[in-house]
NUVEXZA-367686 format. One record per residue (C-alpha): residue number from 0; chain; x, z, y. Coordinates in steps of 0.1 Angstrom, whole numbers, plus 2048, in hexadecimal, padded with zeros to 3 digits. Layout:
NUVEXZA-367686
ATOM  resi  chain  east   up  north
ATOM   NUM      A     X    Z      Y
...
end
This chain:
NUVEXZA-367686
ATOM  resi  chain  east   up  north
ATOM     0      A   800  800    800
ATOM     1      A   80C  7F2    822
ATOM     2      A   803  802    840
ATOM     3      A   7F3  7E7    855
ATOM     4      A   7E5  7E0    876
ATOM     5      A   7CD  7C3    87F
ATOM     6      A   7C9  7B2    8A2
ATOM     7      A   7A9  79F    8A6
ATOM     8      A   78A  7A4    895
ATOM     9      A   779  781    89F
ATOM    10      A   763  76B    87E
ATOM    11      A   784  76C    86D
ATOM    12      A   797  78A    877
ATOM    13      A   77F  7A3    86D
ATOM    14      A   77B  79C    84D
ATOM    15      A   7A0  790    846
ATOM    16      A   7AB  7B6    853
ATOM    17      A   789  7C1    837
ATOM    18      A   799  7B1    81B
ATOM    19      A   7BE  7C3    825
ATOM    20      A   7AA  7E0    821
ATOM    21      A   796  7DE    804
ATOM    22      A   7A9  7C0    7F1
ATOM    23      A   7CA  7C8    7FA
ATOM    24      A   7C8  7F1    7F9
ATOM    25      A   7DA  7F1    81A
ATOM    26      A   7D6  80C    838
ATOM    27      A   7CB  7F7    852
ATOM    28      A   7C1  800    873
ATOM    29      A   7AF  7E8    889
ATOM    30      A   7B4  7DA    8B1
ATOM    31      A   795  7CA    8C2
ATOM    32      A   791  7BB    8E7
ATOM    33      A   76E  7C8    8E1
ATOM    34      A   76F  7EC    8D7
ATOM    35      A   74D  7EB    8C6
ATOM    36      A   75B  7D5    8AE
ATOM    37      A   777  7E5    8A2
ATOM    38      A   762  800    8A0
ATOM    39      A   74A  7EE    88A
ATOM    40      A   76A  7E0    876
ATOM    41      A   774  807    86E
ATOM    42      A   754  814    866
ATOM    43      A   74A  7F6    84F
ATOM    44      A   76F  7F9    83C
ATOM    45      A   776  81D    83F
ATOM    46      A   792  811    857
ATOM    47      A   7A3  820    879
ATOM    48      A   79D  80C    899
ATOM    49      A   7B9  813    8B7
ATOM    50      A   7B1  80A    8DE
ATOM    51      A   7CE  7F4    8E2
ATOM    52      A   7E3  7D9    8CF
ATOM    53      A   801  7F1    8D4
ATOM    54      A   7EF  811    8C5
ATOM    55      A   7E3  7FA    8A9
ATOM    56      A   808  7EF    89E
ATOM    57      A   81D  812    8A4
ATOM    58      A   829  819    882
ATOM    59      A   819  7FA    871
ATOM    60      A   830  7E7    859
ATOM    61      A   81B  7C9    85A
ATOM    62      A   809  7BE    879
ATOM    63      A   7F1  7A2    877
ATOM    64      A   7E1  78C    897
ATOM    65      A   7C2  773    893
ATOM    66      A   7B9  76E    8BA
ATOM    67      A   7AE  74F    8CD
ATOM    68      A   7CD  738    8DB
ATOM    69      A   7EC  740    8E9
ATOM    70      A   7E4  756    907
ATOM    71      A   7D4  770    8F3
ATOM    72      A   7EE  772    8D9
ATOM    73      A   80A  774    8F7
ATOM    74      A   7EE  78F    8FF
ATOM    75      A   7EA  7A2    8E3
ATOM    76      A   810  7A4    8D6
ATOM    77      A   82A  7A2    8F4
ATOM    78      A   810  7AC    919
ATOM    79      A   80B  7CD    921
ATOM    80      A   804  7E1    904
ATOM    81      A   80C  7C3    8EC
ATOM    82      A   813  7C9    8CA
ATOM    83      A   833  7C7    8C9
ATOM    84      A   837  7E1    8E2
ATOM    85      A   82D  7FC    8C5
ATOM    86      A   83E  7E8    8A8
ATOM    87      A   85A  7FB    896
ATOM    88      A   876  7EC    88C
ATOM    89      A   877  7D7    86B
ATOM    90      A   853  7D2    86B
ATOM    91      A   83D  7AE    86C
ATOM    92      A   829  79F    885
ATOM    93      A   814  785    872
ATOM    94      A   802  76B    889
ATOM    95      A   7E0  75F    879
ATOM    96      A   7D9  74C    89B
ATOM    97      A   7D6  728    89C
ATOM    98      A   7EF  724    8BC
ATOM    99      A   80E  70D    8C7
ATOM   100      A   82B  70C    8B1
ATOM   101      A   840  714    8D2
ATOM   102      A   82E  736    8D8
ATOM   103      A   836  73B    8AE
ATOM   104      A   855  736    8B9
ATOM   105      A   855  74E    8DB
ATOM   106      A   846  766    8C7
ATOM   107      A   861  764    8AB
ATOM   108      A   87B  767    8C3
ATOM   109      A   86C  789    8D6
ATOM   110      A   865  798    8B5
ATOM   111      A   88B  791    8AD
ATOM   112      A   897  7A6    8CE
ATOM   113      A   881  7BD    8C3
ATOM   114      A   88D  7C5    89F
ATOM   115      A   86E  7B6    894
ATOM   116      A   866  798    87B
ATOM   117      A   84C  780    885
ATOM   118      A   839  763    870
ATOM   119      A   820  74D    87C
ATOM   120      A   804  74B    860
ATOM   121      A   7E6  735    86A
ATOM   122      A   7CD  731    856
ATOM   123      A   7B6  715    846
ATOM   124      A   793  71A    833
ATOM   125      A   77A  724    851
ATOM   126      A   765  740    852
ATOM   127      A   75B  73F    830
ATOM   128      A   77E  73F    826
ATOM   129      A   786  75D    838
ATOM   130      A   765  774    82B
ATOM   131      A   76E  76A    802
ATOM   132      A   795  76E    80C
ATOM   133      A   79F  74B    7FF
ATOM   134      A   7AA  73F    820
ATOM   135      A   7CE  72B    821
ATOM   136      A   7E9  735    833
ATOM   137      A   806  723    840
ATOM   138      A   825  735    84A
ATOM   139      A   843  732    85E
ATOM   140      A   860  749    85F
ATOM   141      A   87A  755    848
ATOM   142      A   879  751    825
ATOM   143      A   883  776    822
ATOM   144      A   867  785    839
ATOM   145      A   84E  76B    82B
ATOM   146      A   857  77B    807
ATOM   147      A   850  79E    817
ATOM   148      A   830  799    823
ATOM   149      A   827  77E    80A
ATOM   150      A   811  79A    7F7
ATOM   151      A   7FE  7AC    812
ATOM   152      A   7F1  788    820
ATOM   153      A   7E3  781    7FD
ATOM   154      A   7CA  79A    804
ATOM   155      A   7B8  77E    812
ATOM   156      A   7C8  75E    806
ATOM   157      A   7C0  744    7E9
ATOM   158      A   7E2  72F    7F5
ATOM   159      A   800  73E    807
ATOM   160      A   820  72A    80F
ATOM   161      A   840  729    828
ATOM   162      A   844  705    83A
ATOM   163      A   861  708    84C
ATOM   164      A   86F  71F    869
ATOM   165      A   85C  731    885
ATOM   166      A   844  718    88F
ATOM   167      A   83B  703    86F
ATOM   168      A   81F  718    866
ATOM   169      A   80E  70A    883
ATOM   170      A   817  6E8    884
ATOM   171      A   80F  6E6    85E
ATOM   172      A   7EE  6F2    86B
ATOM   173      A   7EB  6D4    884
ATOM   174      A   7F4  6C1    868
ATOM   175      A   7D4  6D0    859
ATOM   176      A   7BE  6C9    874
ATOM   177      A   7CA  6A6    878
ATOM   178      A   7BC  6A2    855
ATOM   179      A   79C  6AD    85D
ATOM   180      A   798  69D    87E
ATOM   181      A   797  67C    871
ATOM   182      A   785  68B    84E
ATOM   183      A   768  696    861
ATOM   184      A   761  676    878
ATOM   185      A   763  65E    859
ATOM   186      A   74D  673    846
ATOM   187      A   735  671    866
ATOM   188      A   738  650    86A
ATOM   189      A   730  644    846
ATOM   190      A   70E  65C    843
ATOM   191      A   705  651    861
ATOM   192      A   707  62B    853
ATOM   193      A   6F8  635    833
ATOM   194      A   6DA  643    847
ATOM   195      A   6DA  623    85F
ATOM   196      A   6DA  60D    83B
ATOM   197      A   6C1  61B    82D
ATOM   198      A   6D1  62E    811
ATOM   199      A   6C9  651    801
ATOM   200      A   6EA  668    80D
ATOM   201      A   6E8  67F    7EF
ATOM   202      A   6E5  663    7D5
ATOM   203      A   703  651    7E8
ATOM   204      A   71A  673    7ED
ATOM   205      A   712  680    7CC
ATOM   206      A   726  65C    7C0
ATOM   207      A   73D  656    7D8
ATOM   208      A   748  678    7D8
ATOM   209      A   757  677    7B4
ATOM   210      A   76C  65C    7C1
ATOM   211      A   78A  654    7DC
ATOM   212      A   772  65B    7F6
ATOM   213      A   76C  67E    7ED
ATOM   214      A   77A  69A    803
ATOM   215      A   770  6C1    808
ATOM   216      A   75C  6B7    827
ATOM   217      A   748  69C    812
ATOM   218      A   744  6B8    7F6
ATOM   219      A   734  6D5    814
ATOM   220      A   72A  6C6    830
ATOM   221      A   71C  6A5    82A
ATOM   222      A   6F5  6BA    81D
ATOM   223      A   6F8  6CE    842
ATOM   224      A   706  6B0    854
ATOM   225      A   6E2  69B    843
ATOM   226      A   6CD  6B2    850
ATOM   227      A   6D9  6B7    86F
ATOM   228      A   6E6  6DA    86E
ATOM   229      A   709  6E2    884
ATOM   230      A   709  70C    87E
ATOM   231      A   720  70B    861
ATOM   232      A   748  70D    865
ATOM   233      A   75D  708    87C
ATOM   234      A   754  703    8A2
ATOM   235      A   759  6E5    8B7
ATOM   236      A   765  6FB    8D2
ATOM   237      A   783  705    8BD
ATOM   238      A   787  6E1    8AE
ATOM   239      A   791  6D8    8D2
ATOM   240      A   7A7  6F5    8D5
ATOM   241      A   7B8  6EE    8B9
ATOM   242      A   7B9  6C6    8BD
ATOM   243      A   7C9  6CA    8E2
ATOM   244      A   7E4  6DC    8D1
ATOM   245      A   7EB  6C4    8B8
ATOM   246      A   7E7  6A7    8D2
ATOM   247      A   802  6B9    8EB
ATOM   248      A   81E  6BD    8CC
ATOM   249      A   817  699    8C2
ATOM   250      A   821  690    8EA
ATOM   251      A   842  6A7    8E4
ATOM   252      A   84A  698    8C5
ATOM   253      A   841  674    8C8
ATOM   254      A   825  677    8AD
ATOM   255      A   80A  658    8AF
ATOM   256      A   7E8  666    8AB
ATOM   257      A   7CF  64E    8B6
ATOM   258      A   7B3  65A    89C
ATOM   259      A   7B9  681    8A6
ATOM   260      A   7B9  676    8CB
ATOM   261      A   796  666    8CA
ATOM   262      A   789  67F    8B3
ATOM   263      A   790  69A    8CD
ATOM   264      A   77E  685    8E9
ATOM   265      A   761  683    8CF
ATOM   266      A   75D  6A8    8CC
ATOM   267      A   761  6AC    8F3
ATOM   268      A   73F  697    8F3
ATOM   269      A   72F  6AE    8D7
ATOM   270      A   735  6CA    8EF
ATOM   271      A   726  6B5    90B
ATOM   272      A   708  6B6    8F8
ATOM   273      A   708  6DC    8F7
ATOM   274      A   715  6DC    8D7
ATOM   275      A   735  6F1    8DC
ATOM   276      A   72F  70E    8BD
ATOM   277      A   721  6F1    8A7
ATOM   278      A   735  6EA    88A
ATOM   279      A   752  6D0    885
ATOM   280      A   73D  6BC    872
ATOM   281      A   725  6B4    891
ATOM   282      A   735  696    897
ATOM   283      A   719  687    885
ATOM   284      A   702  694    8A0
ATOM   285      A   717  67B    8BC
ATOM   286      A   70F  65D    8A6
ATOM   287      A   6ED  666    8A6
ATOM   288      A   6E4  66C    8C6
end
């Protein structure tokens, strides 16, 4: 048993830190922006909840952060009462924040002036990933500290592996979303020509599906996508998020992404039509319009 704290108790971050406790048998003790939460968090798991990130990570050996970009995880682990400000020394700050691979790489460095070992640790599978604890995580770091904290982040993990150095966590994670950018928008595109033609979706998925065609997305969202319902998943708000990340690395790098690039302007207009906390798979909803 590790003693643990958690930072961010948003649709993945609470039950992540629930399944350190109750999966993993760890002492975990919980940091919230909004108190009532945290609170919530510690009644629901027999937990402790601190008032600050600081409080939450004073003699933690493991420190885990699932916030919202790179502001709040500057934020929550190096501002005023940050984190790493109560770390001790040989401990972990594991980032579960989809963020930029150069704050993975900031972070790494202040954790290293600090005595402190940091891995960036984003994480694929959605919210539904998170509440079974079979998300996938994609580290960065050394292999050394990866191996160390290997076992406490399988509390909530189907698929755990080290990419690289600080920083390849997250842009295996671009990599990820890349993927289902262009995933999601042929998916739309062909139900929504299936629909125009005439054709009965579930007959045509349930054959296509077994084939080259078939993907995750076809396999759970193309019943929701059919009838119209966007409240399942991932938001489109975060989609954006996540997309102008991987869209500002590909103009550092020189990467060509002229699929990615117009899927993101296609999810700015789903959010022009009000549908920012719809689901990824709302594309479908543009076409239809």
């Amino acid at each position: 048993m590790a003693k643990v704290a958690f930072i961010g108790l948003g649709v993945m971050g609470f039950p992540m830190a629930g399944h350190l406790k109750t999966k993993g048998g760890h002492d975990v003790t919980v940091y919230n922006r909004t108190a009532e939460k945290a609170a919530a968090w510690a009644e629901k798991f027999s937990g402790k909840s601190a008032l600050t990130p600081a409080e939450a990570a004073t003699g933690a050996d493991f420190v885990f952060v699932c916030v919202g970009n790179d502001e709040d995880l500057r934020s929550v682990t190096s501002g005023e009462n940050g984190a790493l400000h109560g770390m001790k020394p040989g401990s972990v700050l594991i980032d579960n924040t989809t963020a930029s691979a150069e704050v993975a790489r900031e972070l790494y460095a202040a954790a290293k002036e600090k005595g402190v070992d940091f891995i960036d640790a984003p994480v694929s599978g959605g919210q539904a990933g998170a509440e079974n604890g079979l998300l996938t995580v994609m580290c960065g770091g050394d292999e050394a500290v990866f191996e160390r904290a290997r076992p406490v982040i399988d509390a909530y993990a189907r698929m755990v592996g080290l990419m690289g150095p600080a920083g390849s966590g997250q842009l295996t994670k671009m990599v990820n979303q890349i993927c289902i950018a262009g995933l999601v928008q042929g998916l739309a595109e062909a139900l929504h020509f299936g629909k125009r033609a005439g054709l009965d979706i579930e007959k045509v998925v349930e054959v296509i599906s077994k084939g080259a065609a078939g993907s995750w997305q076809m396999e759970n969202r193309h019943k929701t996508m059919n009838a119209g319902k966007y409240d399942f998943g991932f938001a489109v708000d975060w989609m954006r998020k996540d997309l102008g990340i991987v869209l500002t690395e590909a103009r550092r790098n020189g990467a060509k992404l002229p699929v990615t690039a117009v899927v993101d302007q296609f999810y700015g207009d789903v959010q022009a039509m009000g549908g920012n906390r719809w689901d990824t798979s709302s594309l479908l909803a543009r076409l239809e319009k």
